[in-house]
N, C-alpha and C positions, 0 to 999 in steps of 0.2 A: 277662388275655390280650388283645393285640392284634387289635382287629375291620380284614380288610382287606376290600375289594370290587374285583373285579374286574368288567369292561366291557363286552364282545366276543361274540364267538363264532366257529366253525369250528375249524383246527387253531392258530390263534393262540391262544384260549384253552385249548386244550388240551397245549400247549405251555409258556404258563404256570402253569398250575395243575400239570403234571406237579410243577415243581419248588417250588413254594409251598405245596403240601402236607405235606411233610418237615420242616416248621419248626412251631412250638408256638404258631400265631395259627390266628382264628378266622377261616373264609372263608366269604365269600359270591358267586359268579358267578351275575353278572347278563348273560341270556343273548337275542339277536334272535332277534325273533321273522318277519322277513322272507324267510326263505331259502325256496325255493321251484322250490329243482333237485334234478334224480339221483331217488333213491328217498325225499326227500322230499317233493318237487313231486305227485310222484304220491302220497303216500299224504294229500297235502292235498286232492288234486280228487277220489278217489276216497271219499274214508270223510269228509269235511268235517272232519280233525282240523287242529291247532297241528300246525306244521313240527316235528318230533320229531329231527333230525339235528344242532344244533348243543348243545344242551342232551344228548343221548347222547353227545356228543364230552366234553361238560361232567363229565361223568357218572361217564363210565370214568377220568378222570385223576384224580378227588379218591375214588376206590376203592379200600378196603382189600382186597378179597373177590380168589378166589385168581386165578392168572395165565389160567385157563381159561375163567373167565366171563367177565374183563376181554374176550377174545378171541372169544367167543361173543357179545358185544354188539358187536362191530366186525364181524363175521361179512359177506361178504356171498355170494348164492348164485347160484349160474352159469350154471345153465339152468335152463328151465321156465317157468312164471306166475311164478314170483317174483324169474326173474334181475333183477340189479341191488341189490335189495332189500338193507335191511340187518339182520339180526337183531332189532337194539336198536331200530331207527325200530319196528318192527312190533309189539314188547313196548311201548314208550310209548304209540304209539295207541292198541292194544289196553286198557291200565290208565285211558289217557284215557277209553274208552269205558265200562269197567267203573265206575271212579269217577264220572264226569259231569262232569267237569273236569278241564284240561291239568297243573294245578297241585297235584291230588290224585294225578293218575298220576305224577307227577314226584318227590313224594315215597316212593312206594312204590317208586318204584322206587330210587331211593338207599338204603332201608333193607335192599331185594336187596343192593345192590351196596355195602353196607358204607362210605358216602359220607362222609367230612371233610370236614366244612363244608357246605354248601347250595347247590345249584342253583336259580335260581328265573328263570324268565320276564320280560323287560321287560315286557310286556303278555300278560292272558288275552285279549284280543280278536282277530279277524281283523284282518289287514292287508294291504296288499301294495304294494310299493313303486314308483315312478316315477318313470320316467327323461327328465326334459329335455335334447336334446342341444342343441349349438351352433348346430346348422340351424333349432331351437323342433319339431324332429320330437319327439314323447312318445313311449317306448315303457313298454310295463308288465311288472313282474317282477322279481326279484333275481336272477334267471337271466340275464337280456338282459346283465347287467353284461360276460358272459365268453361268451358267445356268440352277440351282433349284431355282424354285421358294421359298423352304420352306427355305433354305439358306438365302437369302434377308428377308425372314418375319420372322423368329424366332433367325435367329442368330448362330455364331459358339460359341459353347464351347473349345472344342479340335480338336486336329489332330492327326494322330497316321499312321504308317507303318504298312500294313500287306502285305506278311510277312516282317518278323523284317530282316532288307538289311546291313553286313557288306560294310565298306565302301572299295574302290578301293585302293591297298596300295600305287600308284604313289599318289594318292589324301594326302592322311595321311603323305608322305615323304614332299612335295611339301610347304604343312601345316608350317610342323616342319625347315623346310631349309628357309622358308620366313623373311623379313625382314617388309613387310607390309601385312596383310591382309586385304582383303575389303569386306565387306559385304552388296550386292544392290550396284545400288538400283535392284526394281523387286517387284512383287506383292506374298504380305506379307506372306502368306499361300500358295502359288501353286508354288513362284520359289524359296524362300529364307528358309522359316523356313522347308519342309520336306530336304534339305539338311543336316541342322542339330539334323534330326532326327535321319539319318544312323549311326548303331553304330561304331565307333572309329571317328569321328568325333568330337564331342563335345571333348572328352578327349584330341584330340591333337588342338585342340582349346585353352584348357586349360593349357595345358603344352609349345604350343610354347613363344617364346621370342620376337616373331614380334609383330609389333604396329597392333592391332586390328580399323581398322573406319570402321563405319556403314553409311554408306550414305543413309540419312532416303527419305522415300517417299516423292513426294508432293501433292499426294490428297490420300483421304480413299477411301474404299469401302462397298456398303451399306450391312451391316447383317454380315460382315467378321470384320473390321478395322474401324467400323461405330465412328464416333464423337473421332478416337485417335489421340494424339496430341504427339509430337518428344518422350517424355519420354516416353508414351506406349509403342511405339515401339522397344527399346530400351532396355527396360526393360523386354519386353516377349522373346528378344532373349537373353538378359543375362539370362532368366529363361531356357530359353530350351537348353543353352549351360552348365546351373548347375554352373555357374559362371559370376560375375563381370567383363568380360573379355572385354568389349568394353574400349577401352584409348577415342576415338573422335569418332563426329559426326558430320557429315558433313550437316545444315541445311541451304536452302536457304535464299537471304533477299529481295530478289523479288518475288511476284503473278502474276501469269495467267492476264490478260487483263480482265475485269472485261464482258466481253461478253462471252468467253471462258469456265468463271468461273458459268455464266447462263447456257449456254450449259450443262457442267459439271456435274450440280446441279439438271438438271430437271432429269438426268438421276441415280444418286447416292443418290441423297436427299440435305441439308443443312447438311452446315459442314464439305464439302466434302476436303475443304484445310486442312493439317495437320497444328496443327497451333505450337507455339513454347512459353513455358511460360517462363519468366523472372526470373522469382519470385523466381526459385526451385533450381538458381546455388548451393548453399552451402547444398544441399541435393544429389546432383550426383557423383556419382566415374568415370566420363567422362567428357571429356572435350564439349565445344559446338565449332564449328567453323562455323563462320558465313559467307559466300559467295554465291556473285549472281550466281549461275550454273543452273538458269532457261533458257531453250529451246524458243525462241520466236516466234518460227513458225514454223504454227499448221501443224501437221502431216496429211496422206491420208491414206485414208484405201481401201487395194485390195479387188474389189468387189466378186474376189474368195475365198478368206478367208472366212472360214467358221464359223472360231473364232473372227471376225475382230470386230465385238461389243464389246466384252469384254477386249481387247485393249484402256489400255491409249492413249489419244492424247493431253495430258502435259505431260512434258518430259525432263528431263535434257539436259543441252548442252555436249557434248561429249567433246568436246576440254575447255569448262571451267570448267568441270566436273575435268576431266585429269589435266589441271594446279596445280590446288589448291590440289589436292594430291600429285602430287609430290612434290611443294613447302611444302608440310607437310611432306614427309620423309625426304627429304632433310634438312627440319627446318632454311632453310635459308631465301630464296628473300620472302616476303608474299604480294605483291600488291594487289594479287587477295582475299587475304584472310579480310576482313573486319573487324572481331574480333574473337578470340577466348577465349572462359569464361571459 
């Protein structure tokens, strides 16, 4: 059986893993540990646990167990002490606390929830992420991504760990044993690149022997990812991994519905599609793969969500997402695959 790993976190990884699940390979999502809004934020200041919300996103999609629990770990509650709150954040810290470690509550809880394949933390350490803008103003938080103002108006420079978070050694084993790696999709600066910030990460990035794809975004974000198009992106995590190491990229050949893409726009700016240039193949040390894995129907947002704004509502399809990467490690049947350059 094929060992794959997944990269991310938020509704991107749980996006992908919906549909990589259904297929007969062994998974491991490798999940950030930066997030630090909504009814995570709080139950990291209050009780001192690990961010428990992208790893329960992780969670519920690689879930056998029946359609009610799934639903019960997504839960969130409406009024009271606990509005906002998510069911599942409150069960992980909780098992966090019981066990004495993130990574002990993380297991029990997949054995609840009937889990394919494994969830496992980049890092058991604290962390918390920051924000250089363009002005050298620092702000702190994975939060600040989607809700500073001066974020949007001046712009990221950098990002960085403080403090500097070794990574989880099942993560770094997982890395090294793989046959595919996948990276995204997810939002660019808050789920994918502080993963590769944690140190031993990048390195066995670099040393594994598994196919690296990057499944790029399909819109930007304004002051973060403003006006980048497939090779940006691409290219600032081959910089942050300190190597050439992406083989493929997985780029759509379908757009949003051109209302959607209005919606989109009044709230991001112009531009907001990642778009994909032609022109640059004999300049890339990556492959491009061209397939429809657009989402066509538009997502809702829990009006308890506290973060439900800052949430995409374009979105990859899970199951055509899922195809086109298997038939890429596999290198065989490509129907779905359209072209790759």
């Amino acid at each position: 059986m094929k060992n794959i790993v997944t990269i991310g976190g938020g509704t991107g990884s749980f996006t992908l893993l919906s549909g990589l699940k259904k297929y007969p390979v062994d998974i491991t999502a490798i999940v950030t540990m930066a997030d630090d809004g909504g009814s995570t934020g709080r139950l990291r200041d209050e009780l001192g646990v690990l961010p428990p919300g992208d790893v329960r996103q992780c969670l519920v999609a690689l879930s056998d167990s029946s359609e009610l629990l799934r639903e019960l770990m997504n839960y969130r509650f409406e009024r009271g002490g606990l509005k906002g709150h998510n069911f599942g954040n409150l069960l992980l810290s909780a098992l966090e606390k019981i066990k004495g470690n993130f990574s002990g509550g993380v297991e029990e809880a997949a054995k609840i929830l009937r889990v394919k394949g494994k969830v496992v933390p980049v890092s058991e350490e604290k962390m918390n992420l920051h924000i250089k803008l363009k002005n050298k103003q620092v702000v702190k938080g994975e939060n600040q991504l989607d809700h500073n103002k001066d974020v949007r108006k001046y712009g990221i420079d950098k990002i960085y760990l403080r403090p500097n978070a070794k990574a989880y050694k099942k993560s770094i084993e997982a890395i090294k044993e793989a046959d595919m790696v996948i990276i995204g999709p997810g939002d660019h600066y808050g789920s994918i690149i502080p993963n590769i910030l944690v140190k031993g990460i990048p390195e066995a990035l670099q040393k594994t022997k598994a196919m690296v794809v990057y499944v790029c975004n399909l819109t930007n974000k304004k002051g973060q990812t403003e006006r980048f198009n497939l090779d940006d992106y691409a290219e600032a995590i081959n910089g942050y991994i300190r190597k050439d190491r992406i083989d493929y990229v997985i780029s759509s050949t379908k757009n949003p519905d051109e209302e959607l893409i209005k919606v989109y726009e009044k709230k991001e700016g112009k531009g907001s599609l990642v778009m994909f240039d032609n022109k640059k193949e004999d300049k890339r040390g990556y492959k491009i793969v061209r397939a429809n894995v657009l989402c066509k129907k538009r997502t809702s947002r829990n009006k308890n969500d506290s973060i439900a704004s800052a949430r995409s509502f374009i979105r990859h399809d899970s199951d055509k997402l899922a195809k086109v990467l298997i038939e890429l490690l596999e290198i065989k049947n490509r129907k779905l695959i359209k072209k790759i350059i």
